[in-house]
ZATOR-349750 format. One record per residue: x, y, z of N, C-alpha, C in turn. Coordinates in pm, whole numbers, plus 32768, in hexadecimal, padded with zeros to 4 digits. Layout:
<sites>
XYZXYZXYZ
...
</sites>
This chain:
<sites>
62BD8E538126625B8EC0812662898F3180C9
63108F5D80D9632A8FAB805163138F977FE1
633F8F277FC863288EE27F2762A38EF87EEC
62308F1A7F8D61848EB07F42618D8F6F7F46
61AD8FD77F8B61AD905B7F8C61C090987F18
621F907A7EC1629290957E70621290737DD8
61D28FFE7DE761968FBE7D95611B902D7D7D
60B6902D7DF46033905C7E08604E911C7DC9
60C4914E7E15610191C77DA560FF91CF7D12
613B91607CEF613C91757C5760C591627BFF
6032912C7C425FC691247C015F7091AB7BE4
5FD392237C2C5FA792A67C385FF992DD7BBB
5F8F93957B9D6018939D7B47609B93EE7B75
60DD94057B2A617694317B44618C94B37B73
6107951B7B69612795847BBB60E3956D7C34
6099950E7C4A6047952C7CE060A694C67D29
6110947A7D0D618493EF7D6061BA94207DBC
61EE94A57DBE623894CC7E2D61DB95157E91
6185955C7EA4612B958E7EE8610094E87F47
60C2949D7EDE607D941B7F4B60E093B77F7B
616393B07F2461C5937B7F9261E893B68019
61FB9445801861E69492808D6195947C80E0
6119947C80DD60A0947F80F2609B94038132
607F93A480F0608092FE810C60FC92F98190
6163931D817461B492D481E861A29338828C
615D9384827A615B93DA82C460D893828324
6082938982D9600E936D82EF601492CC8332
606D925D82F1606A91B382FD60E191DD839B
61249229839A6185921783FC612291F38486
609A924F84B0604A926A84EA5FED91F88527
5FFA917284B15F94911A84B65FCD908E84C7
5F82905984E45FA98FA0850F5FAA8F5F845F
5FA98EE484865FA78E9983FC5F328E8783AD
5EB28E7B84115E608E9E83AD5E298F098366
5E178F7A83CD5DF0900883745E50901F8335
5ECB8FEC831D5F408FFD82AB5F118FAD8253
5EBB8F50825F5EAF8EF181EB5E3D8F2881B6
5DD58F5E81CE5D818FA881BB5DA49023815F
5DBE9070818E5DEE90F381425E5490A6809F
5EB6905C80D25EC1902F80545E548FFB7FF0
5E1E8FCA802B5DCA8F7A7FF55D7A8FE17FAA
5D3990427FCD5CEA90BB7FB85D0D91207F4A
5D9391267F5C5DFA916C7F035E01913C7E9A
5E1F90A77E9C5E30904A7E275DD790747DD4
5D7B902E7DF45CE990477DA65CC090B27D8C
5CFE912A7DB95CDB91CC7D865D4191EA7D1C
5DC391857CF85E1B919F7CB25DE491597BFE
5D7D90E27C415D5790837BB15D0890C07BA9
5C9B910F7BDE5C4991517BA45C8491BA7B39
5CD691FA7B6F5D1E92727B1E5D61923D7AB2
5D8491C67AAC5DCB91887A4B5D55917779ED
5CFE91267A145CAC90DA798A5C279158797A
5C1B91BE79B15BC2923079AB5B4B921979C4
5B3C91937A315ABF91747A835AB791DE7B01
5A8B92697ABA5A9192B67B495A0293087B3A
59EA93177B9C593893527BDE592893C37B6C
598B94097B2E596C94837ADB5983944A7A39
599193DC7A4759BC938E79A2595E938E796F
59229368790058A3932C789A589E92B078DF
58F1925778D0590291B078EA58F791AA7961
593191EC79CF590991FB7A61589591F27A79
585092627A6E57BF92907A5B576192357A4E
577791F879D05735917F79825749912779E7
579990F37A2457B790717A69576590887B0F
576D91157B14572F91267BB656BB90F87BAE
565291187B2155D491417B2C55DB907F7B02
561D902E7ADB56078FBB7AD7560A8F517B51
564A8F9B7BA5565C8F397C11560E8F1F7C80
558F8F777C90553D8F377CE954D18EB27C84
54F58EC47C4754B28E727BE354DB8DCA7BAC
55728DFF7BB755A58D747BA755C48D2F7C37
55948D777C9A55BF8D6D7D3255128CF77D44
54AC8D4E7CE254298D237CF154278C897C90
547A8C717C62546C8C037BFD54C08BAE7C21
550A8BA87C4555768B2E7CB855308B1A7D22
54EC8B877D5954AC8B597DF854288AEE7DBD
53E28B0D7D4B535F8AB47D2253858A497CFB
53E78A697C98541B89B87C8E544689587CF2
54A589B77D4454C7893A7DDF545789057E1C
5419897C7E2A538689657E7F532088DE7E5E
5338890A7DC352C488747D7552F087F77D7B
536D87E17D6B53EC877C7D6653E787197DEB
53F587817E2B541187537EC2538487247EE6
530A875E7EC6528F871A7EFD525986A57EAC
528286C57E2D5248864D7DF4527185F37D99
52E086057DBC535D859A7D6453C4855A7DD3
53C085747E585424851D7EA653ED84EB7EDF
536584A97F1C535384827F6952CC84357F28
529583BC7F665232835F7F5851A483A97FAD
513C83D67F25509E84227F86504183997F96
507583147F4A503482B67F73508B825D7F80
504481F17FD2508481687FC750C9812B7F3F
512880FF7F59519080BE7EBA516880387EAC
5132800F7E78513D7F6B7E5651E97F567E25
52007FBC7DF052AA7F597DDE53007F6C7E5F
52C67FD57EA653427FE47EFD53C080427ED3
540A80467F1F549A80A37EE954F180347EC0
553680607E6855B080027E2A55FC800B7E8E
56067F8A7E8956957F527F2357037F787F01
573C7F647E5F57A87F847DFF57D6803B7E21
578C80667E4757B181087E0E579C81467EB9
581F818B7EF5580B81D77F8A57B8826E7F63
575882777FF1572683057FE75741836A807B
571383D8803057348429809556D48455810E
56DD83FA8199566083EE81C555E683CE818E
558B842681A6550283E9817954E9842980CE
555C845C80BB554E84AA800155A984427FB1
556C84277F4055B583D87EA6563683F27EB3
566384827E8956BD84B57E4856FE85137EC0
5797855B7E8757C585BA7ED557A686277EAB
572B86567E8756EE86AE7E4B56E2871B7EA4
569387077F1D566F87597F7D570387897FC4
5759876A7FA257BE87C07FF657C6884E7F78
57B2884B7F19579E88BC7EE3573D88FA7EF7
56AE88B07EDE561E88FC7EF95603893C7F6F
566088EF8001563F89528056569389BF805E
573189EE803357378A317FFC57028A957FCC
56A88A8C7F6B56758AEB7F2156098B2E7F63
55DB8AB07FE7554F8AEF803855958B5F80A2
56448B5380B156538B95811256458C2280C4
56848C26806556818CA97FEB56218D087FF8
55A68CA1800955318CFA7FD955028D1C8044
551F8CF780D354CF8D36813A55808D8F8178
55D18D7F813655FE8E05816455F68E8780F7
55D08E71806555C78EE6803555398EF38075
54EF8ECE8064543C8F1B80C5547B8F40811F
54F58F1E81A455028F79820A554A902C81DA
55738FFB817255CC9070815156479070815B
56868FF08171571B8FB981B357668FA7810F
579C906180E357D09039805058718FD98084
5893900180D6592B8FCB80D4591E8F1980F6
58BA8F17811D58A58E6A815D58588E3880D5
580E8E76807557EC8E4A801458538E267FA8
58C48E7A7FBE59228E597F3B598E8DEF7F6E
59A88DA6800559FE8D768054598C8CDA802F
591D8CE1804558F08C75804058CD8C687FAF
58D18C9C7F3958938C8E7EA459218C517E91
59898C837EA55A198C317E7E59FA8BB97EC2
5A018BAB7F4B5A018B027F8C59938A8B7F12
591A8B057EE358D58ABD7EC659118A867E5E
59538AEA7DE9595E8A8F7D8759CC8A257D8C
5A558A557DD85AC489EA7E125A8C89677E29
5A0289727E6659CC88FD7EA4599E889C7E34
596289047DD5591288D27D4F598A88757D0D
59E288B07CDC5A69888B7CBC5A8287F87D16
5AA687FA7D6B5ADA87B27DBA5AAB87207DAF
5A1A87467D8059BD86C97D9559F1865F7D39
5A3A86957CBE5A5386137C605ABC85CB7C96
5B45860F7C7F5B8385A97CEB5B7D85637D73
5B1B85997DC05B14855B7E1F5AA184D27E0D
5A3A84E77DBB5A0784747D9D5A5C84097D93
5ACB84047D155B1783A27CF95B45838A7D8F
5B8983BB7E135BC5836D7E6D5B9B832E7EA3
5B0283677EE75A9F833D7F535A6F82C57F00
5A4F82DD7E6959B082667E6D594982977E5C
592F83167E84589D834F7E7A586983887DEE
57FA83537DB857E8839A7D6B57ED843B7D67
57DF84427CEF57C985067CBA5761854B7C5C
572885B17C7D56E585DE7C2656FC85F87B7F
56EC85F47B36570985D87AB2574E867D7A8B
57D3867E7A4057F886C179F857BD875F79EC
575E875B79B3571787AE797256D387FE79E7
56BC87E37A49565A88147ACF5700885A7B11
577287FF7B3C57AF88747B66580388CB7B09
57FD88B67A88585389187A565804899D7A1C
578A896E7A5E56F68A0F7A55570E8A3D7AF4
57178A1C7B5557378A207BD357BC8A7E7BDC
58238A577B8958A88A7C7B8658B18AFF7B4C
58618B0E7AE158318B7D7AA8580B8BF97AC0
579F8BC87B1D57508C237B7557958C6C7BDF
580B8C317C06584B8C527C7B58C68CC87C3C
58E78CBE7BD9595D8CDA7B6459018D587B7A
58B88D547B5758828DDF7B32585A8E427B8B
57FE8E087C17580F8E4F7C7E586B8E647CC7
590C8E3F7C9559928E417CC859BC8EB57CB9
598A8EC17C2959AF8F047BCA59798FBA7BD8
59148FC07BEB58A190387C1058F190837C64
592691087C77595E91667C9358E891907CE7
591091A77D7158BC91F37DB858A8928C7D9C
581192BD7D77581293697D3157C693797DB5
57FF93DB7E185807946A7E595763949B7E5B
5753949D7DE656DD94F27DA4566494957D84
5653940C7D8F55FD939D7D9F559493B57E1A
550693947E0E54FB93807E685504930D7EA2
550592D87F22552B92317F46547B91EB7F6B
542692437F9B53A792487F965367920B7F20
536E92527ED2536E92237E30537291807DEE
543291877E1B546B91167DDC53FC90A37E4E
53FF90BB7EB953C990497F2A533F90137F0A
52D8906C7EC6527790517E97527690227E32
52B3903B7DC852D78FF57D4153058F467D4A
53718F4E7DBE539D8EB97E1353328E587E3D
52D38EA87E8B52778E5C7ED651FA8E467E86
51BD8EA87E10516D8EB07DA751B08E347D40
52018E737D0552408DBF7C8C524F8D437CE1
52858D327D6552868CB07D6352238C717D9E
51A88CAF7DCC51328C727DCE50F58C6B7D68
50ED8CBC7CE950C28C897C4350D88C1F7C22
51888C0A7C0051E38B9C7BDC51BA8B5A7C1A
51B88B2E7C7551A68A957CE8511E8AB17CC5
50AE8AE37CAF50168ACA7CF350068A7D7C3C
501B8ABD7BDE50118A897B36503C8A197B56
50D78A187B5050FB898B7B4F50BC88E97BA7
50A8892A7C30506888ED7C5C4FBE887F7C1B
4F7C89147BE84F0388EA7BC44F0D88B37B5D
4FA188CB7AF04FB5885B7A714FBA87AF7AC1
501887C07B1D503887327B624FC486EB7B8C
4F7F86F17BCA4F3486E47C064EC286C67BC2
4E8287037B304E3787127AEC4E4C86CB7A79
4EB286847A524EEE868779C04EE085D079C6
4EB985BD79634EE5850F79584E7A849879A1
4E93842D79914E6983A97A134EDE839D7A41
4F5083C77A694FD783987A634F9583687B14
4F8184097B4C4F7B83CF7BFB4EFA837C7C1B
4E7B839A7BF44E2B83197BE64E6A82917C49
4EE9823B7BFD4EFB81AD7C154F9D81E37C36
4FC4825B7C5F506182547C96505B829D7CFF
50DE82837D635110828C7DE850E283417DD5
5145836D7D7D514484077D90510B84507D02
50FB84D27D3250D085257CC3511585317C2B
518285287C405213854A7BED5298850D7BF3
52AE84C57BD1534F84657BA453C084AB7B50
542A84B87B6A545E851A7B1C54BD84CB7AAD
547B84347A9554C883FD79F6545F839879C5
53F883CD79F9536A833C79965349837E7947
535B8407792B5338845878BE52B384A678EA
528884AD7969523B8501799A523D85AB796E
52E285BF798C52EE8644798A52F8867578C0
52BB862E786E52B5863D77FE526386BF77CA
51E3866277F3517586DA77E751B387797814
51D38761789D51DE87F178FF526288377885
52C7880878365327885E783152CC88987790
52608872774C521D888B76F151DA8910771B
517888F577A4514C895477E751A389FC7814
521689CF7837526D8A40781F52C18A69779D
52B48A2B773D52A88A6C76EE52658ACC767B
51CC8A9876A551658AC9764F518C8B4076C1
51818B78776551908BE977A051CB8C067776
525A8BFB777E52DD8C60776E52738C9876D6
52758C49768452448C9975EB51AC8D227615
51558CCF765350F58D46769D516B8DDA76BE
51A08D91773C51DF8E23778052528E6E774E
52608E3276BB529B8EAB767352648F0D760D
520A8EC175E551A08F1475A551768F7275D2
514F8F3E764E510B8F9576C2513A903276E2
51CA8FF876CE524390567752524290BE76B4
5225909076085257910275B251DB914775CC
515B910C75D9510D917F75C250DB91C17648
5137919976A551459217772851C89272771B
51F39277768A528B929E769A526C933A76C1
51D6939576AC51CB942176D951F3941E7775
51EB93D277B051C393BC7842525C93A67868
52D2934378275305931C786E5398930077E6
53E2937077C1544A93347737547D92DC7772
54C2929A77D455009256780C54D291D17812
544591CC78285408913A783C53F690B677BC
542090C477335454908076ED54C6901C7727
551C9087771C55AA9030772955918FF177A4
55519024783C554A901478A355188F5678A7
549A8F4D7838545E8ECC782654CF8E6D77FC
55098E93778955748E50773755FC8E4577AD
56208E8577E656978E62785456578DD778CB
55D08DFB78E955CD8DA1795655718D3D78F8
556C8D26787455238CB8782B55948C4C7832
56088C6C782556628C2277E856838BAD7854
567A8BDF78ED56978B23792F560B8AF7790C
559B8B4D790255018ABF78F455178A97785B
55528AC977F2557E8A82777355C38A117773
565F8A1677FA569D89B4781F564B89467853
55FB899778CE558A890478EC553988C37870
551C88F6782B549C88EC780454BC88687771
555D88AE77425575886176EE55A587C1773C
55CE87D477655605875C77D0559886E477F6
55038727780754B186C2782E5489867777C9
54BD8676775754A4862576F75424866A768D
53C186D276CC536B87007696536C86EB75DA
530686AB75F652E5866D7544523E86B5752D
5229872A74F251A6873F74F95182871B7478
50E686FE746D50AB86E773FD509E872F7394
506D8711732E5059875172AA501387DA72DA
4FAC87DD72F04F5D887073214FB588847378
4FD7885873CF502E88D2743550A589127418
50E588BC7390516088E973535165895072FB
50FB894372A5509289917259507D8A3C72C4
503C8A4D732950278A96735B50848AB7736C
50F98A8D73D351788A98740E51B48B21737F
51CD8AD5731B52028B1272BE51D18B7A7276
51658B79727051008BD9725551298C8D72B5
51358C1A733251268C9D73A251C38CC373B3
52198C85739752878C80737852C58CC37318
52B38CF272BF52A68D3F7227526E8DD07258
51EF8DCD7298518D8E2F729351EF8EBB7321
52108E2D737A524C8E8873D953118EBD73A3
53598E85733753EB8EB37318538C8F2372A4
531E8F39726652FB8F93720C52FF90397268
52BD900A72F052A0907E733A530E90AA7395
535F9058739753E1907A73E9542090C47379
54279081730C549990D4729F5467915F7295
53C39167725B537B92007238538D924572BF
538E920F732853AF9273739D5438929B73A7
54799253738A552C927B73C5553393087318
550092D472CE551C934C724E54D193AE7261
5472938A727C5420941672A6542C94637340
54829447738E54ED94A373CD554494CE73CB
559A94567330560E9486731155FB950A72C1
558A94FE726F554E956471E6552795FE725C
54E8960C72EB54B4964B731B553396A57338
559D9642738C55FD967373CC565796DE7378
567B969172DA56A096EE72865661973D726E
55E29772726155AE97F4724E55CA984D72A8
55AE983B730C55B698687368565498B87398
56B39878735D575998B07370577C98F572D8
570F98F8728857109922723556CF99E97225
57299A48722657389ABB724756D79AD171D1
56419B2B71CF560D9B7D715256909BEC711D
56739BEB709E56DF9C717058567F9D097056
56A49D77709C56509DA570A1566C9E347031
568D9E266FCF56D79E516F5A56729EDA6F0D
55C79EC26F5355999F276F10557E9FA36F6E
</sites>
């Protein structure tokens, strides 16, 4: 216990070490093993914040808070879709399940030990449970993680690559999000419960809507017949929408650029992953809108940079 004491100290800096060594042993003498493990634990993570300048009053802090009900909203839609319509048979199989390959109960894959996971996430940030939200967003992604090697022992298949390392992502980042004081949680909870009924209700109506695939198959969505092709096309023509979008709300919101671009990057991971091959016109557009939206990001970031300098720029008042 000294040693892990000794450790969790030095992630602080060098004038505040002796005050919270004080402090700390005063305080752990008081407590059993777990609220000692706790407070370390608490400390720790108040020490990496201070280290890497992920803190509630940072730029990057800031940025990351206002991202995380969001990426909280985009892990919960993906589990959500995954789990309903990629593990399980909505019709009868003429092939049956492969005898060759073990599953997990009545699901394909060991998928759902992450997805529910992520369902626990989201109905404890709607309760308002921040400390049970960041206790279960770690399990979640450990779990995400976990899934590859444990496939190889069991036998069970796994969700493909690309689905948990957007999963893994998502969790990284709401890990990551510095709780701000000055947030409202009201706010963030509506933003939670608003995106991931978007995310899931779109995606959904792509699935569901898209193809003959379900026509003559068991389920809506397979996650290696190349089903999920189309869909990672579909998120990418968005992500390109909702940055466009986010420059020409930049009066409304300077922050909401980067905000798109931080939580674009696991649906880029998904998106590239599904193999997405779009057509001539959609590539065409894609790029089009692609061009049109780095033109308006650049003229915006200069034309605050151009504003900002005027602005620190003193008149000479010489006459």
């Amino acid at each position: 216990m000294t040693r892990l004491i000794r450790f969790v100290v030095r992630l602080h800096p060098k004038v505040d070490r002796a005050e919270i060594t004080s402090t700390l042993q005063d305080t752990l003498a008081e407590q059993g093993r777990a609220s000692a493990a706790r407070e370390l634990a608490d400390l720790a993570a108040h020490g990496l914040r201070q280290r890497t300048g992920l803190t509630a009053a940072s730029p990057a802090g800031a940025l990351l808070a206002s991202v995380a009900p969001l990426a909280t909203a985009s892990a919960v839609a993906l589990s959500s879709l995954f789990l309903l319509f990629a593990e399980w048979d909505w019709k009868p199989n003429p092939y049956g399940r492969n005898p060759s390959v073990d599953h997990l109960g009545p699901f394909d894959t060991l998928g759902p030990i992450a997805y529910f996971m992520w369902l626990l996430v989201s109905l404890a940030a709607l309760r308002g449970r921040g400390g049970a939200v960041r206790l279960l967003a770690a399990v979640a992604v450990v779990a995400t993680l976990v899934i590859v090697p444990l496939a190889s022992f069991t036998g069970v298949d796994r969700p493909p690559l690309y689905l948990l390392s957007a999963l893994s992502l998502f969790g990284v980042i709401v890990l990551a999000a510095p709780v701000d004081p000055l947030r409202r949680p009201t706010r963030d909870r509506r933003t939670l419960a608003t995106g991931t009924a978007a995310v899931f209700l779109i995606l959904t109506i792509f699935v569901l809507g898209y193809g003959e695939a379900f026509s003559g198959a068991a389920r809506p969505l397979w996650y290696r017949d190349g089903s999920t092709g189309p869909m990672g096309v579909m998120v990418e023509c968005s992500l390109v929408v909702a940055l466009v979008a986010s420059v020409l709300c930049l009066r409304l919101n300077r922050r909401l650029p980067l905000t798109v671009a931080v939580v674009g990057l696991p649906w880029v991971v998904f998106a590239l992953g599904t193999g997405a091959r779009p057509g001539s016109f959609t590539a065409a557009v894609l790029s089009g809108a692609g061009l049109i939206a780095l033109g308006l990001v650049t003229g915006a970031i200069t034309l605050a940079h151009h504003v900002g300098r005027r602005r620190t720029i003193q008149p000479n008042d010489t006459d």
